[in-house]
C-alpha positions as CSV (number, residue, x, y, z in Angstrom):
1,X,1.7,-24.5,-28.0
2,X,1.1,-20.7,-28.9
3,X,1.0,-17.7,-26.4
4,X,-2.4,-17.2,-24.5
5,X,-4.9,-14.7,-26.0
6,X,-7.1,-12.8,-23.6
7,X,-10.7,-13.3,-24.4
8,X,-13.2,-9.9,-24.9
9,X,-17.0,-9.5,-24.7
10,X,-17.9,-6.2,-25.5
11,X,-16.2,-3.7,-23.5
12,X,-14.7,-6.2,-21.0
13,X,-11.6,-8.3,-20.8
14,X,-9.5,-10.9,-19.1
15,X,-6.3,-11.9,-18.4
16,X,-5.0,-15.2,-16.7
17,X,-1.3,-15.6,-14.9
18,X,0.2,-18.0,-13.6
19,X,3.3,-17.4,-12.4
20,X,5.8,-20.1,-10.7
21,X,7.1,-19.0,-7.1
22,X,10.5,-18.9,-6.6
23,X,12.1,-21.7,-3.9
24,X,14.2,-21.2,-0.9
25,X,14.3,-18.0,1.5
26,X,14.9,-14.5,0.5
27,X,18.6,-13.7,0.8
28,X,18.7,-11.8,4.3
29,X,15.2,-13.1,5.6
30,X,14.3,-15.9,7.4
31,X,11.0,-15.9,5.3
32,X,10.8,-17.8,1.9
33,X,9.7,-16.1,-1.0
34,X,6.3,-17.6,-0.8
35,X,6.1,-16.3,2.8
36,X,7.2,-12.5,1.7
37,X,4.6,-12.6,-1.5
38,X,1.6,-13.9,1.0
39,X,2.7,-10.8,3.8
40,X,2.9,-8.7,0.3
41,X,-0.6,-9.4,-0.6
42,X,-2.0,-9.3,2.7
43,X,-1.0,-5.9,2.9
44,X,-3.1,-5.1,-0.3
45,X,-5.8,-6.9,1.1
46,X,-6.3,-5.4,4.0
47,X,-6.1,-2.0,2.6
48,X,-9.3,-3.0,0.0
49,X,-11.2,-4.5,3.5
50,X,-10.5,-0.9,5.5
51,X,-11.3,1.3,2.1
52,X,-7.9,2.6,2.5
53,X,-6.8,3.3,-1.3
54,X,-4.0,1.3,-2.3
55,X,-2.5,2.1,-5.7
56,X,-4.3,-0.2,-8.0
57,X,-7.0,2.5,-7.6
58,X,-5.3,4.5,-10.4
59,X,-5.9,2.3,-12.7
60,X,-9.5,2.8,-13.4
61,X,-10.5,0.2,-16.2
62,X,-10.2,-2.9,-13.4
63,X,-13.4,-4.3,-12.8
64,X,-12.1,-7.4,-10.6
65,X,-9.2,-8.6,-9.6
66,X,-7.6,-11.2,-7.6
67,X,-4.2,-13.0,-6.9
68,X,-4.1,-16.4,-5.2
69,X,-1.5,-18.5,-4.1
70,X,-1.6,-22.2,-5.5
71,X,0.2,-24.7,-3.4
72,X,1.5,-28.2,-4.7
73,X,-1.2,-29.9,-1.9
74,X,-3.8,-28.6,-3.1
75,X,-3.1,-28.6,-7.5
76,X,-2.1,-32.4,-6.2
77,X,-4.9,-33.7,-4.8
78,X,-6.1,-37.0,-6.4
79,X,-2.6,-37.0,-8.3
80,X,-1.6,-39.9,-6.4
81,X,1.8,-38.6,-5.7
82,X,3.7,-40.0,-3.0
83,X,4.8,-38.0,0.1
84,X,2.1,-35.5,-0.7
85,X,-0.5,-34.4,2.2
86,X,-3.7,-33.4,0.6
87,X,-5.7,-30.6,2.0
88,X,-8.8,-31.8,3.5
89,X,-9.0,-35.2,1.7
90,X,-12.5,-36.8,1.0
91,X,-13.0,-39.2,3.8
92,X,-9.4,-39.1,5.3
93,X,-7.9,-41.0,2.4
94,X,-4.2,-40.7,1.6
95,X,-2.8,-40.2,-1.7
96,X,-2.1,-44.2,-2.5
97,X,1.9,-44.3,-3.1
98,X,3.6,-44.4,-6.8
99,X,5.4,-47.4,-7.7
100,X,8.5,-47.9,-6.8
101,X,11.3,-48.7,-9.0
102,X,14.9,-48.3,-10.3
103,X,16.9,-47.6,-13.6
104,X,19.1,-49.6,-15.4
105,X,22.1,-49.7,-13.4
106,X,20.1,-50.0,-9.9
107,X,20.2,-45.5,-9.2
108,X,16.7,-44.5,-7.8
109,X,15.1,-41.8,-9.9
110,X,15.0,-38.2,-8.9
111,X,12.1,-37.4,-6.6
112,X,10.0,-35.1,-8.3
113,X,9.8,-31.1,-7.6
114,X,6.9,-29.0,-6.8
115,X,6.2,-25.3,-7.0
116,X,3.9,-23.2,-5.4
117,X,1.9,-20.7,-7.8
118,X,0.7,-17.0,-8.0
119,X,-2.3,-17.2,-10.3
120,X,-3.8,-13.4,-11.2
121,X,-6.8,-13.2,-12.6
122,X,-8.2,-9.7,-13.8
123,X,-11.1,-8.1,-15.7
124,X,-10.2,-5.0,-17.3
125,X,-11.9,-2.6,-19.9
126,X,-9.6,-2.3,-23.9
127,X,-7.2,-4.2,-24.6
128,X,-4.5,-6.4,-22.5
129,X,-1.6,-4.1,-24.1
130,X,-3.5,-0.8,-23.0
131,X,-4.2,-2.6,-19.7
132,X,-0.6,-3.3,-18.6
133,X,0.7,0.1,-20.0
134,X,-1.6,1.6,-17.0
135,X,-0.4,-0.9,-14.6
136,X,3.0,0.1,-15.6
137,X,2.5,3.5,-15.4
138,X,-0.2,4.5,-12.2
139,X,1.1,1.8,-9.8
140,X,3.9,1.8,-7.6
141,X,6.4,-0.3,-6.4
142,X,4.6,-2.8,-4.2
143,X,3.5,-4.4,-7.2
144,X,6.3,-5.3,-8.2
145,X,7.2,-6.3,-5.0
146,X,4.9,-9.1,-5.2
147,X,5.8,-10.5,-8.3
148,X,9.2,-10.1,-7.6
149,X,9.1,-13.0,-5.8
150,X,8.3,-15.3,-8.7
151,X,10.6,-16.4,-11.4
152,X,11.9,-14.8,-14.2
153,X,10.0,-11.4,-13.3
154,X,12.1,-8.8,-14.4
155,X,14.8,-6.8,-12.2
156,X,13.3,-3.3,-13.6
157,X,9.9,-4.5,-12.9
158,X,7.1,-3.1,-14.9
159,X,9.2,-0.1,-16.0
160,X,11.3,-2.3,-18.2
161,X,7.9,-2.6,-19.7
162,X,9.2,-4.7,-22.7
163,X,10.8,-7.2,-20.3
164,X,7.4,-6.6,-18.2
165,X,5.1,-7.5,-21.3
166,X,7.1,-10.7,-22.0
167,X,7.0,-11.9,-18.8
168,X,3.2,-11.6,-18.7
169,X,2.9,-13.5,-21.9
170,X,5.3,-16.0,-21.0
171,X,3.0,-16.8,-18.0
172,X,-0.6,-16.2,-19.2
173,X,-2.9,-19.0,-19.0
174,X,-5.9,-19.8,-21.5
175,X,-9.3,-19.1,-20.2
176,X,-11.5,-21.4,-21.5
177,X,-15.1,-19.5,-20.3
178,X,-15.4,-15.8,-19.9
179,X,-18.6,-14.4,-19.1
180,X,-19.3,-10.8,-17.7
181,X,-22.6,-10.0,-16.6
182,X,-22.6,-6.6,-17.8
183,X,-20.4,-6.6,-21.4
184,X,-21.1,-3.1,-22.2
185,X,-21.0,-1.0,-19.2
186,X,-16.8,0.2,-18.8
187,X,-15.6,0.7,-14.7
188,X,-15.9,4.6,-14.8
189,X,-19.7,4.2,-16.5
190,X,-20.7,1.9,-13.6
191,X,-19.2,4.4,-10.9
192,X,-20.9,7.0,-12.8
193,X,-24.3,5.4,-12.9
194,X,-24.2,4.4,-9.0
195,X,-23.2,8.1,-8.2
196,X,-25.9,9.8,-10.4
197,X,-28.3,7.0,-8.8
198,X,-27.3,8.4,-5.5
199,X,-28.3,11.9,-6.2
200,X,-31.5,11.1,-7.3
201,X,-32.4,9.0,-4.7
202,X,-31.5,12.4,-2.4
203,X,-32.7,14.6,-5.2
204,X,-36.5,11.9,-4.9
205,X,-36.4,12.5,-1.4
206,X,-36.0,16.4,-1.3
207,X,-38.9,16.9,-3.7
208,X,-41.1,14.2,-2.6
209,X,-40.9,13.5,1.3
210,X,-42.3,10.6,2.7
211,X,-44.4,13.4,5.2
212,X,-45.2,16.4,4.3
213,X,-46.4,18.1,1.3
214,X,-44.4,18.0,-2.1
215,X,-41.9,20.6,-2.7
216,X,-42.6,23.4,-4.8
217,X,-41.0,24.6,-7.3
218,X,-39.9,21.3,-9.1
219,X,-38.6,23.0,-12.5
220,X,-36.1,24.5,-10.8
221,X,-35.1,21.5,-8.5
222,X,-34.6,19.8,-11.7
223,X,-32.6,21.8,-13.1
224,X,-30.3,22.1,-10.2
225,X,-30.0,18.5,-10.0
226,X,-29.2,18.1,-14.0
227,X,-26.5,20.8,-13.3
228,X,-25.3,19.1,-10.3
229,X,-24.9,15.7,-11.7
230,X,-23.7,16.8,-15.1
231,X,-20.3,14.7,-16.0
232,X,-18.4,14.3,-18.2
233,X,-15.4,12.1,-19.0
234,X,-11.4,12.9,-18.9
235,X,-9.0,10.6,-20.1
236,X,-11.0,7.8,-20.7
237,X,-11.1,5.0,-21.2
238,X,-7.4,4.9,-20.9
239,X,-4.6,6.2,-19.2
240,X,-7.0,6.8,-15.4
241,X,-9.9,7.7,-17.3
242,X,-12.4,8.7,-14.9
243,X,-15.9,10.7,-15.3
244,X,-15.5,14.1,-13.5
245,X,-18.3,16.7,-12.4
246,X,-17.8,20.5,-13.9
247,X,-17.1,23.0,-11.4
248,X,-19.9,25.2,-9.3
């Protein structure tokens, strides 16, 4: 089976990961690594609930992005694995037992092993390439921290970028149905459009109050609004490109 390609729809697009958690406790901690990358991402998470910025911000092409943690009872349920509890089973049934049996020679077979998961799921403007080059070079090292506590992530993180990059393909997952509502429309246009929407809602409001007479004057309103909300882009779409307003 080949290496996962990321799908595109016109501007847009996606990448998958699935990334095996390492077992056993963190050398030092009584926590496990699962435990450390859940108290990781909950520190992420609660920054994005409070608006505090948290240093995915610097990469501006992310539309969406999330990280969940997979756990064997729930990827298992309706596996009919013994000596697995299902989350929430239908009805209160119980996963019915395998079979049991012996090899030649009477030795029981090796109970099977089951790993929890990170699975990552972004959507990104460009290219994956471009995409994890920014990550690589506008984040920090809590990201690393996270995925440091899955398997085979490199010890330089994602400033060994080529050991980075292969450990992303390694662990990218097929997507089998892609679909952004707004293809053509990159994460800086959209912050652009809601800000100039913004103004002109304040800029409708100034010249037309809902009391009052209309403002006079309008063609030079107008033109102090155009000047106001004139932008321009820097950088984009890639390293942090954002849409700035000139100065004055």
């Amino acid at each position: 089976m080949g290496l996962a390609t990321s799908r595109s729809v016109g501007l847009l697009s996606e990448v998958a990961v699935l990334s095996p958690i390492r077992k056993g406790r963190v050398p030092g901690e009584r926590r496990t690594y699962e435990e450390r990358a859940r108290t990781l991402i909950a520190t992420i998470e609660n920054r994005v609930q409070q608006g505090v910025p948290h240093e995915l911000d610097a990469v501006t092409t992310i539309h969406f992005g999330e990280i969940i943690v997979i756990r064997p009872e729930q990827y298992l349920v309706f596996s009919k694995v013994d000596g697995v509890a299902y989350k929430d089973p239908p009805d209160g049934e119980q996963p019915a037992p395998i079979d049991d049996y012996c090899v030649a020679g009477g030795t029981a077979p090796p109970k099977p092993e089951f790993r929890s998961f990170l699975l990552t799921i972004v959507f990104f403007d460009g290219d994956l390439h471009t995409y994890f080059k920014d990550i690589a070079v506008f984040t920090n090292t809590r990201f690393d921290q996270v995925f440091q506590n899955c398997e085979d992530y490199p010890a330089g993180g994602a400033q060994d970028f080529e050991g980075f990059w292969n450990w992303i393909r390694r662990y990218q997952m097929p997507v089998d149905l892609f679909w952004p509502r707004y293809p053509n429309l990159s994460a800086p246009r959209i912050q652009q459009l809601a800000a100039f929407k913004r103004c002109f809602d304040a800029f409708v409001a100034r010249v037309r109050p809902a009391e009052g007479a209309p403002v006079k004057g309008l063609d030079a309103l107008f033109d102090e609004f155009l000047r106001k909300n004139e932008e321009y882009a820097q950088n984009f779409p890639s390293p942090g490109g954002v849409y700035e307003r000139p100065p004055g």
